[in-house]
C-alpha positions as CSV (number, residue, x, y, z in Angstrom):
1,X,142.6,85.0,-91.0
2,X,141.4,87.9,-93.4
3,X,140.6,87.2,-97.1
4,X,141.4,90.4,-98.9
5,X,139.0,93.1,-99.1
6,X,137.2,91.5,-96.0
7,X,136.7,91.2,-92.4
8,X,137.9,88.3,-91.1
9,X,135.9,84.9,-92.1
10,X,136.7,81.1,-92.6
11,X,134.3,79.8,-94.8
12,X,134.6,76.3,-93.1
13,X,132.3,77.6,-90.4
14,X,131.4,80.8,-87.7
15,X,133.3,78.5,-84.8
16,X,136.0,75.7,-85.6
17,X,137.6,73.4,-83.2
18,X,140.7,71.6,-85.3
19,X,141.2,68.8,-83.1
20,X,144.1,66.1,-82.4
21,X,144.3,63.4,-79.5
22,X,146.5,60.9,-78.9
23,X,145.5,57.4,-77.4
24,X,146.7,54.2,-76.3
25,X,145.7,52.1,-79.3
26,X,143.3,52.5,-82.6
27,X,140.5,51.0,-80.9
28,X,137.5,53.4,-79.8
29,X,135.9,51.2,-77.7
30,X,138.5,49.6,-76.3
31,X,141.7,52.1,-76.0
32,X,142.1,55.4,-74.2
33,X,142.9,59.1,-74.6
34,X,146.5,59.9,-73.3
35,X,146.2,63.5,-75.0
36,X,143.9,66.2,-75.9
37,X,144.4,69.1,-77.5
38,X,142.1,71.6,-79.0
39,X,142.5,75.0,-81.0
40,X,139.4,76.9,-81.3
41,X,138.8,79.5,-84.7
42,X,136.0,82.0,-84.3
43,X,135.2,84.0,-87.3
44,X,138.7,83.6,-88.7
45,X,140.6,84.5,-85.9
46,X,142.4,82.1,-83.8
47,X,141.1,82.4,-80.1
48,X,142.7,79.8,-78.0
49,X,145.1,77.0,-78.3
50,X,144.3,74.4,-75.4
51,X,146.0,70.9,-74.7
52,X,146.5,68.6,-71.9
53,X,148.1,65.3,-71.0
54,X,145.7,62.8,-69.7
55,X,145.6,59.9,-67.3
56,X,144.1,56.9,-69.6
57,X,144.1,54.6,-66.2
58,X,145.8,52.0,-67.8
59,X,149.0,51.1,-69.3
60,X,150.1,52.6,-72.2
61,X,151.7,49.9,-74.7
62,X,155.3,50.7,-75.2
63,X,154.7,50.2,-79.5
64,X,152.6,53.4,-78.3
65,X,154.7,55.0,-76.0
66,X,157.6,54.7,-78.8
67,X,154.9,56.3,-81.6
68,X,153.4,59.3,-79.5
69,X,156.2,59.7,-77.0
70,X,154.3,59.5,-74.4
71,X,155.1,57.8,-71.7
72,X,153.2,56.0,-68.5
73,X,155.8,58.2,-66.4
74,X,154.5,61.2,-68.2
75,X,151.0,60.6,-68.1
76,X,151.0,59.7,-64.0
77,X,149.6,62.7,-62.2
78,X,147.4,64.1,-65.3
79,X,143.7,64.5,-64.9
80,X,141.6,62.0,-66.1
81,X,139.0,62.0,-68.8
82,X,136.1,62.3,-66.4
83,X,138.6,65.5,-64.9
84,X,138.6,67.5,-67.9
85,X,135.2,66.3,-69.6
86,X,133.9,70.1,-68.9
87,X,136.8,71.6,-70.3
88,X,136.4,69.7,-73.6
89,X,132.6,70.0,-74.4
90,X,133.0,73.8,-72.9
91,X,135.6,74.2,-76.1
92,X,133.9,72.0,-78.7
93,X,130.3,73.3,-77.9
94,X,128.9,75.4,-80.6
95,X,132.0,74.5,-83.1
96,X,132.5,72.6,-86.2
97,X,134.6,69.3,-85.3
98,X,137.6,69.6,-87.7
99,X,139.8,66.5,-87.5
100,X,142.6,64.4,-90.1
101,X,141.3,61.0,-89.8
102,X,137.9,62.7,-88.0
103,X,136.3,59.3,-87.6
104,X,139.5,58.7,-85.2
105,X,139.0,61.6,-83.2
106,X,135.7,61.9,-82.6
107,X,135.0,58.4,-82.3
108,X,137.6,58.0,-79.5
109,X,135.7,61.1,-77.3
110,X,132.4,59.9,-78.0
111,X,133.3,56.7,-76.4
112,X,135.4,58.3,-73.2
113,X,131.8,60.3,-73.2
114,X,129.7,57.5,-73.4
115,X,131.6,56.0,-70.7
116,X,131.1,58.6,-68.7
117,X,127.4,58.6,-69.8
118,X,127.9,62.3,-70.4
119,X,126.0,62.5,-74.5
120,X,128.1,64.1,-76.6
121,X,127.7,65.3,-80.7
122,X,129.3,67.3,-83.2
123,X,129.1,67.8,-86.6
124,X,132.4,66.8,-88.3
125,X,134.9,67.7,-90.8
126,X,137.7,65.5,-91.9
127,X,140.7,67.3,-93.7
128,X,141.8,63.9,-95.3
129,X,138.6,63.9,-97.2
130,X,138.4,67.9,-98.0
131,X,142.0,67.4,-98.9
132,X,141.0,64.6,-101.3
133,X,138.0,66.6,-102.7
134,X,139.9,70.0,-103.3
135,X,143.3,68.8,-104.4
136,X,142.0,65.4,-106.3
137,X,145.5,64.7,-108.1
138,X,147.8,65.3,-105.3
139,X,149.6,62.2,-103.8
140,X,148.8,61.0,-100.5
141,X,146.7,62.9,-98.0
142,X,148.0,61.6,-94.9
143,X,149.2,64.7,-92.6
144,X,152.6,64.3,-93.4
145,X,151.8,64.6,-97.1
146,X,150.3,67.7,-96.7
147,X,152.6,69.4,-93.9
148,X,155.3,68.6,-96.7
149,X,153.4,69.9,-99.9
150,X,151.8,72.9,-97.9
151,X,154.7,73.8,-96.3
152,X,152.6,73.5,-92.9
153,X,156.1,73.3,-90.6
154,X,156.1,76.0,-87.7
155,X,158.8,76.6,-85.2
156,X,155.7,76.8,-82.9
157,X,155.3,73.3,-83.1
158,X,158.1,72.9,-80.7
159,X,156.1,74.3,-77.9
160,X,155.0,71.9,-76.4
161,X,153.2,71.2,-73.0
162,X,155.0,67.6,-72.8
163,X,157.9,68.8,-74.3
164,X,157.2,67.0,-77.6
165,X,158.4,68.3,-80.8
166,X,156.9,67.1,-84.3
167,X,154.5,65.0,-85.7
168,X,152.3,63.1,-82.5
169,X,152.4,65.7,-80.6
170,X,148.5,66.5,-80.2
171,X,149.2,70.5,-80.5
172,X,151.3,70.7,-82.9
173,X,148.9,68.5,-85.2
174,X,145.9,70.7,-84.2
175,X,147.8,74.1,-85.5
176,X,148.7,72.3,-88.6
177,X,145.2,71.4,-89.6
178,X,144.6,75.1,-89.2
179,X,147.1,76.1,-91.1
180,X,146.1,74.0,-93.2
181,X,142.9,75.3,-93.7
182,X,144.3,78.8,-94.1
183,X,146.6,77.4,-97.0
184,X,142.9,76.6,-98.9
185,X,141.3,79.7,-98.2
186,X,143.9,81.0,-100.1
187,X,144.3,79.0,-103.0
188,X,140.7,77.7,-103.4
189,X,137.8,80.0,-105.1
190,X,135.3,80.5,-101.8
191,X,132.6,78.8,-103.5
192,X,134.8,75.5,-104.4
193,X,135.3,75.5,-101.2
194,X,131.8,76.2,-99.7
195,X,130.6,73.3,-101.8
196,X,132.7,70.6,-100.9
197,X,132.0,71.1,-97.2
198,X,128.5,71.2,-98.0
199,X,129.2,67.9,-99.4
200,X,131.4,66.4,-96.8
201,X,129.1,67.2,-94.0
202,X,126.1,65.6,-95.5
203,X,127.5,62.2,-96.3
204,X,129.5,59.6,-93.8
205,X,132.9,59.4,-93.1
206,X,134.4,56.3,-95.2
207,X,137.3,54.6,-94.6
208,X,140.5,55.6,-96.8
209,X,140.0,51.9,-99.1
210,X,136.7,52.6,-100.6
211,X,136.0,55.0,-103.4
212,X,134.6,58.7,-102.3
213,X,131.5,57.7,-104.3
214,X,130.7,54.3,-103.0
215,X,127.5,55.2,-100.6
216,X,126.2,57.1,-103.6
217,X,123.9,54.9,-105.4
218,X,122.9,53.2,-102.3
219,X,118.9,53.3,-102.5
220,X,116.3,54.4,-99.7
221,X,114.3,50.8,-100.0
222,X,114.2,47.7,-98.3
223,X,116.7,45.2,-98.9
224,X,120.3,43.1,-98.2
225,X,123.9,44.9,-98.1
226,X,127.1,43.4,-98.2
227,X,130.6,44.0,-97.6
228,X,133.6,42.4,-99.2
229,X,137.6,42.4,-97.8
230,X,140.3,41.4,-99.2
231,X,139.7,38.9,-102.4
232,X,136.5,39.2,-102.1
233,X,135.8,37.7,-98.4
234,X,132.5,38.1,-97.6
235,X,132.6,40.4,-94.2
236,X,129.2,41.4,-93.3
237,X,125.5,40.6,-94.8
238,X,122.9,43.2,-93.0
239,X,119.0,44.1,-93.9
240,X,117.4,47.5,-93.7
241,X,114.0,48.9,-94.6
242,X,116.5,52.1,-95.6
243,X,119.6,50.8,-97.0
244,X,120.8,54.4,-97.6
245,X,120.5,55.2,-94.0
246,X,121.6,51.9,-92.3
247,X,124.7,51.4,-94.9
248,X,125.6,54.8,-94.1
249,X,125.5,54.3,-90.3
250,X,128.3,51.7,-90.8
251,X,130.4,54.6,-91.9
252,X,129.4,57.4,-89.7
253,X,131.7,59.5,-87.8
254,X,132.2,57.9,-84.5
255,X,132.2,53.8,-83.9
256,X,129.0,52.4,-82.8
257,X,130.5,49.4,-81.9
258,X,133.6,47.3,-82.0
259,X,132.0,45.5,-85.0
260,X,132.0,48.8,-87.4
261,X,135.4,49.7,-86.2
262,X,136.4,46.4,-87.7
263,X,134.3,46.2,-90.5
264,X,135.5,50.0,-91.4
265,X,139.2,48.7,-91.6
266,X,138.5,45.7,-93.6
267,X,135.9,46.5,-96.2
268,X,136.8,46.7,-99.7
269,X,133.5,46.8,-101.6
270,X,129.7,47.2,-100.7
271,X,127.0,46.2,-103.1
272,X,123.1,45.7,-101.9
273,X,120.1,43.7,-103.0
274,X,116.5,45.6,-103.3
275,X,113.5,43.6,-102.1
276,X,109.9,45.2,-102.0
277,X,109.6,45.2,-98.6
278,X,110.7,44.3,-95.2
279,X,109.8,40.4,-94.8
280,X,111.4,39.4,-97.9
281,X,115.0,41.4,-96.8
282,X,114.4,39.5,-93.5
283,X,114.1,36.2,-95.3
284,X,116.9,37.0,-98.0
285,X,119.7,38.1,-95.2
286,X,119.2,34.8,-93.3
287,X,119.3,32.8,-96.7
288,X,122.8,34.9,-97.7
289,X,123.6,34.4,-94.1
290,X,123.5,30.9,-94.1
291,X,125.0,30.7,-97.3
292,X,128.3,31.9,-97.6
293,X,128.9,32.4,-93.6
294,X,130.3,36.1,-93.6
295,X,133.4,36.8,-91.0
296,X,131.3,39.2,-89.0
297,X,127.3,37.5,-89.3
298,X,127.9,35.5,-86.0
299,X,124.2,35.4,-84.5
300,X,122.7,34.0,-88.1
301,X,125.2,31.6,-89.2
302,X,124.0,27.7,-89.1
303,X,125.0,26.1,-86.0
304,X,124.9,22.5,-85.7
305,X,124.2,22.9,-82.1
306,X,120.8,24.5,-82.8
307,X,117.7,21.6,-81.6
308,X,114.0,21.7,-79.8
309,X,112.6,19.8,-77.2
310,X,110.5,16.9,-76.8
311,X,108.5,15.1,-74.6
312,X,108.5,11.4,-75.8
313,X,106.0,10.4,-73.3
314,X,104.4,11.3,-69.8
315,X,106.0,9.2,-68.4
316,X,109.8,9.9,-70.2
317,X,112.5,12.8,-69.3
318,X,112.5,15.6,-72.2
319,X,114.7,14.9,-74.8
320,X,117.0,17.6,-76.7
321,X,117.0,16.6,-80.5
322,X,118.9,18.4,-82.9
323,X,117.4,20.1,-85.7
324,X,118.7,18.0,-88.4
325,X,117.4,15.0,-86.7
326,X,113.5,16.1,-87.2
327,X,111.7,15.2,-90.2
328,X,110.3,18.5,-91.0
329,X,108.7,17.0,-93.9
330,X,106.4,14.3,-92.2
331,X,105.0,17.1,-89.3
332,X,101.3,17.3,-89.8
333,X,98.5,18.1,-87.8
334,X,98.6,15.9,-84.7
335,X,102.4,15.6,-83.9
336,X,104.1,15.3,-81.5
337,X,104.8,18.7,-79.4
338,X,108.1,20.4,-80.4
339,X,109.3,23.1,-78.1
340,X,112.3,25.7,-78.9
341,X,114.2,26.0,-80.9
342,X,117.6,26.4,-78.7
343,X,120.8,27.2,-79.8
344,X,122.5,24.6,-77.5
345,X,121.7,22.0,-75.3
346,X,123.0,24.0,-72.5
347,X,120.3,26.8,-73.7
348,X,117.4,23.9,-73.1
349,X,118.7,23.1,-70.0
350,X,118.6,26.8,-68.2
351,X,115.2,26.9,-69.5
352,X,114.4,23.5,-67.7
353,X,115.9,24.8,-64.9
354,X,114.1,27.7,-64.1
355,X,110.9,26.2,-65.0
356,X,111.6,23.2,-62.2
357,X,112.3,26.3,-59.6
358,X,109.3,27.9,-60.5
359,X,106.9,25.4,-60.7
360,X,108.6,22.5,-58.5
361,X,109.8,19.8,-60.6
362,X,111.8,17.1,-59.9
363,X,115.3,16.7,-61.1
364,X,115.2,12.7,-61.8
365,X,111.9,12.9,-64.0
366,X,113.8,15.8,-65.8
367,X,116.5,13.0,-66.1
368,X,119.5,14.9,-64.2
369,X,119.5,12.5,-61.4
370,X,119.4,8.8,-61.5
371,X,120.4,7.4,-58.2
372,X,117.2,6.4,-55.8
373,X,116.0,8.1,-52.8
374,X,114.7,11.9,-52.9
375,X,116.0,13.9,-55.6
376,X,118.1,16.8,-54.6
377,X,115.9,19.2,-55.4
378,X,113.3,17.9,-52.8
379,X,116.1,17.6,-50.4
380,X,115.8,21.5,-50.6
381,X,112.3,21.2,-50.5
382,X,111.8,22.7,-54.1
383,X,110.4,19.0,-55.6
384,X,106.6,17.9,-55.2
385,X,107.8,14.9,-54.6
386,X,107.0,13.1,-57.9
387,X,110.5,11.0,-56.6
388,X,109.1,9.6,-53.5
389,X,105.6,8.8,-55.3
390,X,104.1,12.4,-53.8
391,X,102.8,12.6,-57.5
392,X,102.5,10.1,-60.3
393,X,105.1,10.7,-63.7
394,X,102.0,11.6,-66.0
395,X,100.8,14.4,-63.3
396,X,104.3,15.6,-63.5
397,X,104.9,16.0,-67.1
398,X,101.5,17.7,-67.6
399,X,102.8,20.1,-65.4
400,X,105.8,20.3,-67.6
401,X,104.1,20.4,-71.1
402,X,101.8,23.1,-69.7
403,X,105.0,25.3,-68.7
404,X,106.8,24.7,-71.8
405,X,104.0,25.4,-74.1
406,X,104.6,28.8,-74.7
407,X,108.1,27.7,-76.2
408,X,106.2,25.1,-78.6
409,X,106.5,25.3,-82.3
410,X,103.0,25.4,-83.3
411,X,101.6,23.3,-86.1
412,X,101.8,24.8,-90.0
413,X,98.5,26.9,-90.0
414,X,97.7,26.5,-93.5
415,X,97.0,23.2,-96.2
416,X,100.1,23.8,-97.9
417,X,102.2,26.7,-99.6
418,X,101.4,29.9,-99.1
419,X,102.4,33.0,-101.0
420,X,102.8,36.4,-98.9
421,X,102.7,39.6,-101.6
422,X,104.7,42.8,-101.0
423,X,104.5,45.5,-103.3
424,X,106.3,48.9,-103.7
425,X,104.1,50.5,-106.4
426,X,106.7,53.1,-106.5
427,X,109.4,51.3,-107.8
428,X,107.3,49.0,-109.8
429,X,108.5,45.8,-107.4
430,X,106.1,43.0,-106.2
431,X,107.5,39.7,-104.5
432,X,106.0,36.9,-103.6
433,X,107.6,35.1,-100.9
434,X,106.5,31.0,-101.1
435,X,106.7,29.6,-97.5
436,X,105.3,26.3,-96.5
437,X,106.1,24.4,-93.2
438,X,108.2,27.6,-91.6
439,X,110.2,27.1,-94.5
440,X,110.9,29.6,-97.0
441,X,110.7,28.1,-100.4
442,X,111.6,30.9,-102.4
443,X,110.8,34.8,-103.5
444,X,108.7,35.0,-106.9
445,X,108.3,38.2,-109.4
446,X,107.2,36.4,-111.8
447,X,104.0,34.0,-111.7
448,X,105.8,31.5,-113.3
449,X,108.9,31.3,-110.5
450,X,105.6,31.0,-108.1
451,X,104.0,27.9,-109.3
452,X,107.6,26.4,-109.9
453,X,108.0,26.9,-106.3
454,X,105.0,26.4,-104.6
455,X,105.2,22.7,-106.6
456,X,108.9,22.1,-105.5
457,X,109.7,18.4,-104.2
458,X,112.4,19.4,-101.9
459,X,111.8,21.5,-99.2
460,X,114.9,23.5,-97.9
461,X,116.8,22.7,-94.3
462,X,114.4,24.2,-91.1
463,X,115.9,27.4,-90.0
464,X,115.1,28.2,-87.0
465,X,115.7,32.2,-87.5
466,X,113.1,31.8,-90.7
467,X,110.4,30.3,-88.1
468,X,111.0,33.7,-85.6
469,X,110.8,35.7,-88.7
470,X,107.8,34.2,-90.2
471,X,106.1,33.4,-86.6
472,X,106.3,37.0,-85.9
473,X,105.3,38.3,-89.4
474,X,102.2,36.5,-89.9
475,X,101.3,37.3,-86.7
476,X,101.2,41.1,-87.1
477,X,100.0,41.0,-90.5
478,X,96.8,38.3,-90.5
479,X,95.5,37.4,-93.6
480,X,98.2,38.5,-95.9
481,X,99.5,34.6,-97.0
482,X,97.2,33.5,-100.0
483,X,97.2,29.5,-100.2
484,X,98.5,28.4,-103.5
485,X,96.7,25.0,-103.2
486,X,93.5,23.1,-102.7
487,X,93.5,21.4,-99.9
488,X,93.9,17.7,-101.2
């Protein structure tokens, strides 16, 4: 394309690739690409149009079949993926990834990519959202809407290498984002233009349901996001020491995961928390977590099932107890071992069981077998024999307790509360986080809040994911918890 009084430019980029696929489902990381097809702009001037059919080695869905028109008949005997993987990076190398619905796209050929373990990247442009930006009060942005109001229809269109005419067919929607672009070229001034793909290429690709400008207040600090769906349903609760850059990489252009794919459908609304550093968003997205038990939070939510072991005697089996069934409150110096915390009995028992393999235990002291006689394990010869009076119950437990005490929950280190300070002097922010028994109490700005927690009655429920946090954290950073208490 020439803009008057010029040589011939696009002022999207030196080398575009307008891009359109088609696939068996919506699903990046679970669906396949049943079509590619590519047309490549170099300094204005269209230099190839490329497509091809492709084997997606499974069965195409005939809801699919019916929508693209392409059929499992059509696509038996095309290359696969992995066959054409050269041709595709060969044409997309160097070039601006232009795409309607880009996150689609791309997203679906990073993944055949990944699965090839081939790495692939791009910088990407979608047209929904340049369409959006340049022509704000149009109605709908969809392809359709503009192939209508930009009179982007070409008899071309109806040559097609799977004899397809129309809208799906990859080809055909590749030259109409070009055309497309040619239609703004010419009605846009340059520098309208120039700017908003300035813009568009410097912040994430969001889903069509959420304002342009929702990632735009989003802070680089420490804290706890959260996404909303539909009336308000709590989807997702996540912590960052950049919320900017790890709310943004929900939204970026290809799916990380299956999780952001789903999130990216469902989302609504985002808002975030600020904390001053990195311990207290820890503590605050487990509280949240625990709280309100968002859709997509599976690995923090309370489970019931969660417990520790114990060894009641040196002569007794361990016992799994659940967490609810320790009084936290009453542990002092001096109490009885704890080991864990598990998520499941099961989860005690695998530990158990390697630790008998390894350091030949025997399975009806561990309380597995009860019948008399030798226990199948030293049937195998993997027992010591603590069955047929080879070695006495207390000799055998040791053995035990000595194994499972790097699982044990060690005592409360301190007299009583403690207050761990963070500070960002830049933003003015200090917390003090009050934790006492592995529990967290509470977060403090004001000296006031402290005292009022550090003297609280009521301890909260033991969480076991605020004992890793706070296990690891005072580990790493010795010294940093100020007792808010005489002992006594």
């Amino acid at each position: 394309m020439a803009r008057p009084g010029g040589a011939a430019v696009t002022l999207l980029a030196p080398a575009v690739a307008f891009v359109d696929l088609e696939t068996t489902g919506t699903s990046a990381t679970g669906d396949r690409v049943t079509e590619v097809a590519i047309v490549r702009v170099v300094d204005g001037e269209l230099v190839e149009e490329w497509s091809t059919l492709v084997d997606p080695e499974c069965s195409i869905p005939p809801d699919i079949q019916v929508l693209t028109g392409i059929t499992n008949e059509m696509v038996r005997g095309a290359p696969t993926f992995a066959g054409i993987r050269h041709e595709v990076l060969d044409r997309l190398e160097g070039h601006l990834f232009v795409a309607h619905n880009a996150r689609f796209d791309y997203g679906f050929l990073k993944n055949e990519f990944a699965r090839l373990e081939v790495p692939f990247t791009a910088e990407v442009l979608c047209t929904v959202r340049l369409s959006r930006r340049l022509y704000p009060d149009a109605v709908g942005h969809g392809l359709d809407a503009l192939i209508a109001r930009h009179g982007l229809a070409d008899p071309l269109d109806a040559i097609d290498p799977a004899g397809r005419t129309g809208r799906h067919s990859a080809l055909g929607d590749a030259r109409a984002l070009w055309r497309f672009v040619q239609v703004v070229e010419r009605e846009r001034p340059a520098e309208e233009i120039v700017a908003a793909v300035k813009r568009l290429l410097k912040i994430p690709s969001l889903p069509p349901q959420l304002p342009v400008d929702a990632l735009e207040g989003v802070p680089e600090c420490p804290g706890v996001y959260r996404f909303f769906g539909v009336n308000d349903l709590p989807l997702y609760i996540g912590k960052s020491v950049n919320l900017r850059d790890r709310v943004r990489s929900h939204f970026t252009s290809d799916y990380r995961n299956a999780n952001d794919h789903r999130l990216s459908a469902e989302i609504r609304r985002l808002d975030w928390i600020e904390t001053a550093g990195e311990l207290g968003a820890l503590l605050l997205e487990s509280r949240l977590v625990k709280e309100v038990a968002p859709l997509h939070n599976a690995l923090l939510r309370r489970r019931r099932t969660f417990g520790v072991l114990r060894l009641p005697s040196l002569r007794e089996a361990p016992e799994f107890v659940k967490i609810d069934a320790i009084d936290w409150d009453a542990r002092g110096p001096g109490a009885e071992p704890l080991y864990g915390p598990f998520s499941s009995p099961r989860a005690a028992r695998e530990l158990l069981e390697s630790i008998a393999a390894e350091e030949g235990l025997c399975w009806r002291l561990l309380g597995w077998e009860r019948r008399g006689g030798p226990c199948f394990a030293r049937q195998v010869r993997k027992c010591r024999g603590a069955c047929v009076g080879e070695e006495t119950p207390e000799a055998h437990n040791v053995r035990l307790a000595t194994a499972l005490e790097e699982r044990r929950i060690p005592d409360w280190p301190f007299a009583g509360p403690v207050a761990i300070v963070e500070r960002d002097a830049a933003r003015g922010l200090e917390e003090a986080h009050v934790v006492h028994q592995w529990r967290h109490l509470g977060t403090a700005r004001e000296e006031g809040d402290l005292l009022a927690l550090a003297e609280a009655r009521r301890l909260p429920e033991f969480d076991p994911d605020i004992l890793k946090v706070l296990r690891r954290w005072l580990a790493e950073h010795p010294g940093r918890a100020r007792p808010l208490h005489a002992p006594g």
